[in-house]
MARBA-3410 file (N, C-alpha, C, O; in Angstrom, 1 decimal):
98
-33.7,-54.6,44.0,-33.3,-53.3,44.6,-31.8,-53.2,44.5,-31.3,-52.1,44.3 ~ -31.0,-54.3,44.6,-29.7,-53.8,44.5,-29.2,-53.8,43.1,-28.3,-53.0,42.7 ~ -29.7,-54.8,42.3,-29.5,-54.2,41.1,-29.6,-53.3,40.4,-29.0,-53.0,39.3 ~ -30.7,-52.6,41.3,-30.8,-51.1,40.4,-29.9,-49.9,40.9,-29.7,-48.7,40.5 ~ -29.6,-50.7,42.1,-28.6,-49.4,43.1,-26.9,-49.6,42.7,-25.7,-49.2,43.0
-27.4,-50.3,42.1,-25.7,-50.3,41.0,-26.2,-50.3,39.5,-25.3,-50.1,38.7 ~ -26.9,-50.4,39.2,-27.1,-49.8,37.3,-27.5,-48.4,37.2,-27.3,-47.6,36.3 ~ -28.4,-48.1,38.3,-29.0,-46.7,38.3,-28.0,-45.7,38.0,-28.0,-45.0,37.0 ~ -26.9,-45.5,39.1,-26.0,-44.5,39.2,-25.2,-44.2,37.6,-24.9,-43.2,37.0 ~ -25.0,-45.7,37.6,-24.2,-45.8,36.4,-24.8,-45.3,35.0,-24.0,-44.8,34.3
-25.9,-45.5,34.7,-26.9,-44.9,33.9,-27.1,-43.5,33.9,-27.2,-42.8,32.9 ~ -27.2,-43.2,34.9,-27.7,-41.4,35.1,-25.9,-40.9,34.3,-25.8,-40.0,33.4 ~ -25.0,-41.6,35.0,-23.7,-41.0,34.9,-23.3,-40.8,33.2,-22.8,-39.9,32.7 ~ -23.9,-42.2,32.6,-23.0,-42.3,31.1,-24.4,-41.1,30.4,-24.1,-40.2,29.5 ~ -25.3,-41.2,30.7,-26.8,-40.2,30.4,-26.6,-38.6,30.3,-27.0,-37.9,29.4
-25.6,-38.4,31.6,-25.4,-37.3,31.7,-24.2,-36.7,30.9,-24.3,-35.7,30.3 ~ -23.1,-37.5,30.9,-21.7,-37.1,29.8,-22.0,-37.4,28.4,-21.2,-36.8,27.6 ~ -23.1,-38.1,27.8,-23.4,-38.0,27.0,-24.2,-36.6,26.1,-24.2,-36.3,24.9 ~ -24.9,-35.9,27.3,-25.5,-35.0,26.9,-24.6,-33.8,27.1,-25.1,-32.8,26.5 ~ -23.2,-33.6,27.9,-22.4,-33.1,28.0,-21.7,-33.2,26.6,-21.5,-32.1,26.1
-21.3,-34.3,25.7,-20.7,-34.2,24.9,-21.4,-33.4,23.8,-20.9,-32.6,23.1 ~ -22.8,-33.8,23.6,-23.5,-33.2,22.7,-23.5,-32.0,22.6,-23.5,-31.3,21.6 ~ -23.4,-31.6,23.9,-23.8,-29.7,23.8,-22.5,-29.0,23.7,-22.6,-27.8,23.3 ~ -21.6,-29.3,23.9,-20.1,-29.2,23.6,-19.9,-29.5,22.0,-18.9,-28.9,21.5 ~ -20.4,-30.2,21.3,-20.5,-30.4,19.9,-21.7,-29.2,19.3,-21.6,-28.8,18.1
-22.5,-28.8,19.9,-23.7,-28.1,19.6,-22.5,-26.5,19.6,-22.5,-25.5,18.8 ~ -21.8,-26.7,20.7,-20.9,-25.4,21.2,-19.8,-24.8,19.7,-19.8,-23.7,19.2 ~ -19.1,-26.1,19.4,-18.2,-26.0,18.2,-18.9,-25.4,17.2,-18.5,-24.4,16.6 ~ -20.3,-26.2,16.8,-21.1,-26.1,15.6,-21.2,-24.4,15.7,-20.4,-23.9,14.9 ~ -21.9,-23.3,16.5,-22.4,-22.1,16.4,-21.3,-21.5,17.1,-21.3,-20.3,17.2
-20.2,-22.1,17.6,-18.6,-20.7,17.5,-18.3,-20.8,15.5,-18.5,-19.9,14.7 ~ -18.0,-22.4,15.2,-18.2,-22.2,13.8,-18.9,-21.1,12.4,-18.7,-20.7,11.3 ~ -19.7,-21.1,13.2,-20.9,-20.3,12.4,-20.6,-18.8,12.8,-20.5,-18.1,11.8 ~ -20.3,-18.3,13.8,-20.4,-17.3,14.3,-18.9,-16.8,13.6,-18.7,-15.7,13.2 ~ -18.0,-17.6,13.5,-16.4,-17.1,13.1,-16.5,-16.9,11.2,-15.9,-16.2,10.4
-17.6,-17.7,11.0,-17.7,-17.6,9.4,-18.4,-15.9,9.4,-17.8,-15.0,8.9 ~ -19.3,-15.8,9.9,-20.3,-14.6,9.6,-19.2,-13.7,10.1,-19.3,-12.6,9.5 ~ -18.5,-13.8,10.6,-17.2,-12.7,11.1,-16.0,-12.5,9.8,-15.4,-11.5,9.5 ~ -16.0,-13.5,9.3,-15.1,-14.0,8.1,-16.0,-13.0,6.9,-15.3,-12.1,6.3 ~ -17.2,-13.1,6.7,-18.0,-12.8,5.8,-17.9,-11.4,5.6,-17.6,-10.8,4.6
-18.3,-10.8,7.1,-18.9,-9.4,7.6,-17.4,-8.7,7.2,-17.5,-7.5,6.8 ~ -16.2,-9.3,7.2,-14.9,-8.6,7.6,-14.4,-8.7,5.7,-13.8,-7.8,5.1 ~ -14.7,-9.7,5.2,-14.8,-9.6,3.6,-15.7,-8.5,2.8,-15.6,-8.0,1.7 ~ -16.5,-8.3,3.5,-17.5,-8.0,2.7,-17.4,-6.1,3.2,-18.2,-5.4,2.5 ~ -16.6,-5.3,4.1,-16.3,-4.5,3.9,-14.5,-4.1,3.8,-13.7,-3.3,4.3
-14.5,-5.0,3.1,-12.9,-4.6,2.5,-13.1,-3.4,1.2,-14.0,-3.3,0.4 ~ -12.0,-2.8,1.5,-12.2,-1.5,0.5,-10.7,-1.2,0.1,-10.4,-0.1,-0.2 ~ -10.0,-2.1,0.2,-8.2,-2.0,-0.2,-8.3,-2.5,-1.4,-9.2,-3.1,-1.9 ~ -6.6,-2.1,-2.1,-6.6,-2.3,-3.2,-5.5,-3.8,-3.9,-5.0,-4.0,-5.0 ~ -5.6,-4.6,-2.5,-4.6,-5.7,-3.1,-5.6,-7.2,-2.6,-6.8,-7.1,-2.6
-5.2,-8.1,-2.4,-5.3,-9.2,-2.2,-5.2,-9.5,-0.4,-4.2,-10.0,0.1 ~ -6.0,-9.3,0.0,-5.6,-9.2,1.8,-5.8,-11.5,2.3,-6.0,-12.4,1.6 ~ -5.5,-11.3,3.4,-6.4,-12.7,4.2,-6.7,-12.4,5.3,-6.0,-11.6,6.0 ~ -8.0,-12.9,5.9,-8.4,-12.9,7.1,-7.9,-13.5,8.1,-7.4,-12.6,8.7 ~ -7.7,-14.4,8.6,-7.2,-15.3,9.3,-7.6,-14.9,11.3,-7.4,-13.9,11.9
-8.2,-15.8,11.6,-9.1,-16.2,13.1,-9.0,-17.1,14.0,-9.3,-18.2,13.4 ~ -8.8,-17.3,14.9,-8.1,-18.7,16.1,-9.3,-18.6,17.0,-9.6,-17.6,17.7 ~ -9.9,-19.6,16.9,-11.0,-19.7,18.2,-10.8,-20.8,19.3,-10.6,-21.8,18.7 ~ -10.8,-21.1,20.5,-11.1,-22.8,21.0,-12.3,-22.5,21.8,-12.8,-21.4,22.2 ~ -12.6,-23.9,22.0,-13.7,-24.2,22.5,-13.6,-25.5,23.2,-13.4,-26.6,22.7
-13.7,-25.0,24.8,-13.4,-26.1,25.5,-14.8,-26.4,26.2,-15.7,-25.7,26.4 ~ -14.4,-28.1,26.7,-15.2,-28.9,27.8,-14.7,-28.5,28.8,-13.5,-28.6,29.0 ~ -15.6,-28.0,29.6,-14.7,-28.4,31.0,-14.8,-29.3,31.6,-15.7,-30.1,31.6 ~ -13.7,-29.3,32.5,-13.4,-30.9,33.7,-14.5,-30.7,34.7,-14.9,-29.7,35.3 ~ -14.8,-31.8,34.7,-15.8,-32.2,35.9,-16.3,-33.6,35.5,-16.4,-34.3,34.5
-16.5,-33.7,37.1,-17.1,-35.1,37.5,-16.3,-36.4,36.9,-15.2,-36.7,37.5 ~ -16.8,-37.1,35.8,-15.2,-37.9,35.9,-14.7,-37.8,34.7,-14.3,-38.8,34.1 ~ -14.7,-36.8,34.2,-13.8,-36.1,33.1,-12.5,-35.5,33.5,-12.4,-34.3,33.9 ~ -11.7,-36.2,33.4,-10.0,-36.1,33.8,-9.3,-35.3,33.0,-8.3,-34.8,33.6 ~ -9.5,-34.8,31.4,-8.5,-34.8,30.9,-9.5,-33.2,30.1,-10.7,-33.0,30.4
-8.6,-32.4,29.2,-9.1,-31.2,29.2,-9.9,-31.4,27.4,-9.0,-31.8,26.7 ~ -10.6,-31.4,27.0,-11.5,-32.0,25.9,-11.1,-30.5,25.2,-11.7,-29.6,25.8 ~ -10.4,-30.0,24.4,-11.0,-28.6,23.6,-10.8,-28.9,21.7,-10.6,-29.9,21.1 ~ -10.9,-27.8,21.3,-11.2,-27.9,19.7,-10.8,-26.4,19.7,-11.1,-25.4,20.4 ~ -9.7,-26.5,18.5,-9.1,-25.5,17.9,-10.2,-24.6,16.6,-9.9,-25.2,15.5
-11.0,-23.7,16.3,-11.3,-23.8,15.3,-10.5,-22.9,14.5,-10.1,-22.0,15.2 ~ -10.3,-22.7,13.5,-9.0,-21.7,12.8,-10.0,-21.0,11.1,-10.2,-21.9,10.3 ~ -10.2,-20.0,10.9,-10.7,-19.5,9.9,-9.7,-18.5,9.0,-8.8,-17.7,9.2 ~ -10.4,-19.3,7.9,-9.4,-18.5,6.9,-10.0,-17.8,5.8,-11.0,-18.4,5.3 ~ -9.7,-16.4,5.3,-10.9,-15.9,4.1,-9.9,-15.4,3.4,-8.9,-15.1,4.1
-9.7,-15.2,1.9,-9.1,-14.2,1.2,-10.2,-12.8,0.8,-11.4,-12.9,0.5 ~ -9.7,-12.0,0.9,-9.9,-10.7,0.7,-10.0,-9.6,-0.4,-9.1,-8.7,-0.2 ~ -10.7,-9.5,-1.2,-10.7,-9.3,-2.5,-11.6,-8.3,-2.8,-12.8,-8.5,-2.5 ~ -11.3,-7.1,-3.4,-12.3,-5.6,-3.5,-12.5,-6.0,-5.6,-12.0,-5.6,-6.6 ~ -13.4,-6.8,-5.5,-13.7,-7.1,-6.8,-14.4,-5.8,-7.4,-14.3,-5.8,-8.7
-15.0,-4.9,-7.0,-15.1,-3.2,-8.1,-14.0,-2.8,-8.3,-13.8,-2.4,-9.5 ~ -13.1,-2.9,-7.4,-11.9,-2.3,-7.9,-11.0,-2.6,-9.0,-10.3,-1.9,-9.7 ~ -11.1,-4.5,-9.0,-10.4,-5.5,-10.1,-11.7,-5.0,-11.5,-11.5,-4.7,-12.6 ~ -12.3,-5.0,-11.2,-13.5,-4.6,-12.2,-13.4,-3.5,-13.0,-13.5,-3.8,-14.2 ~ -13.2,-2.6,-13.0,-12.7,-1.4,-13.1,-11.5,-0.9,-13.6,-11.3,0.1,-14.3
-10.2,-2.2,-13.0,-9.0,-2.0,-13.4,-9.1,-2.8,-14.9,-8.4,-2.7,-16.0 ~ -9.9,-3.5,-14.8,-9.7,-4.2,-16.5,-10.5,-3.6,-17.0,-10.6,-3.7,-18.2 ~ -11.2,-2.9,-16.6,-12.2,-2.1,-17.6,-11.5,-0.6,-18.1,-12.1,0.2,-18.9 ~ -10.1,-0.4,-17.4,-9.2,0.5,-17.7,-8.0,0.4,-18.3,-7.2,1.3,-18.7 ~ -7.7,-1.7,-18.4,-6.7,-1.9,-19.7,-7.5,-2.2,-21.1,-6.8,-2.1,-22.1
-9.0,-2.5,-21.2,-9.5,-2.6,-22.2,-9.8,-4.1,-22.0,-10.0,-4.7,-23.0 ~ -9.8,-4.7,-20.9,-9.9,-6.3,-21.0,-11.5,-6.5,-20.4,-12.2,-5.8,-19.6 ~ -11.8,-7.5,-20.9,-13.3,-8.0,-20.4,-13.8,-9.0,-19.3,-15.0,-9.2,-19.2
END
């Protein structure tokens, strides 16, 4: 009994920050995803006629609790170039190039 009244707590504890970290990793993974499809969506109706960049700042924090002291976050940063390829298409098809 008393061995388990000191491993129990301790088990539940590392059990629980464990699954805390995971889902905070599960968190990064689909802001990730979500900032790409944003990246994509924001390429994909470009209609200018030069060379643009996207560029996107996201974080994604743990929060503090229980015996998490210190502030856990993740920068994610996206980057797209921007490019109206009909229009480059078109422009060489109007110096004569292929």
């Amino acid at each position: 009994m008393v061995e388990a009244a000191i491993v129990l707590p301790v088990l539940i504890l590392t059990v629980m920050l464990l699954l805390r970290t995971f889902v905070f990793y599960l968190e990064i993974l689909n802001t990730g995803i979500a900032e790409h499809m944003e990246a994509l969506k924001a390429c994909d109706g470009y209609k200018g006629t030069g060379l643009r960049s996207y560029t996107s700042r996201t974080d994604v924090n743990l929060y503090r609790g229980g015996v998490l002291r210190i502030n856990v976050s993740k920068r994610i940063d996206t980057r797209a170039y921007m490019l109206n390829e009909d229009l480059m298409a078109r422009a060489g098809e109007a110096f004569g190039k292929d």
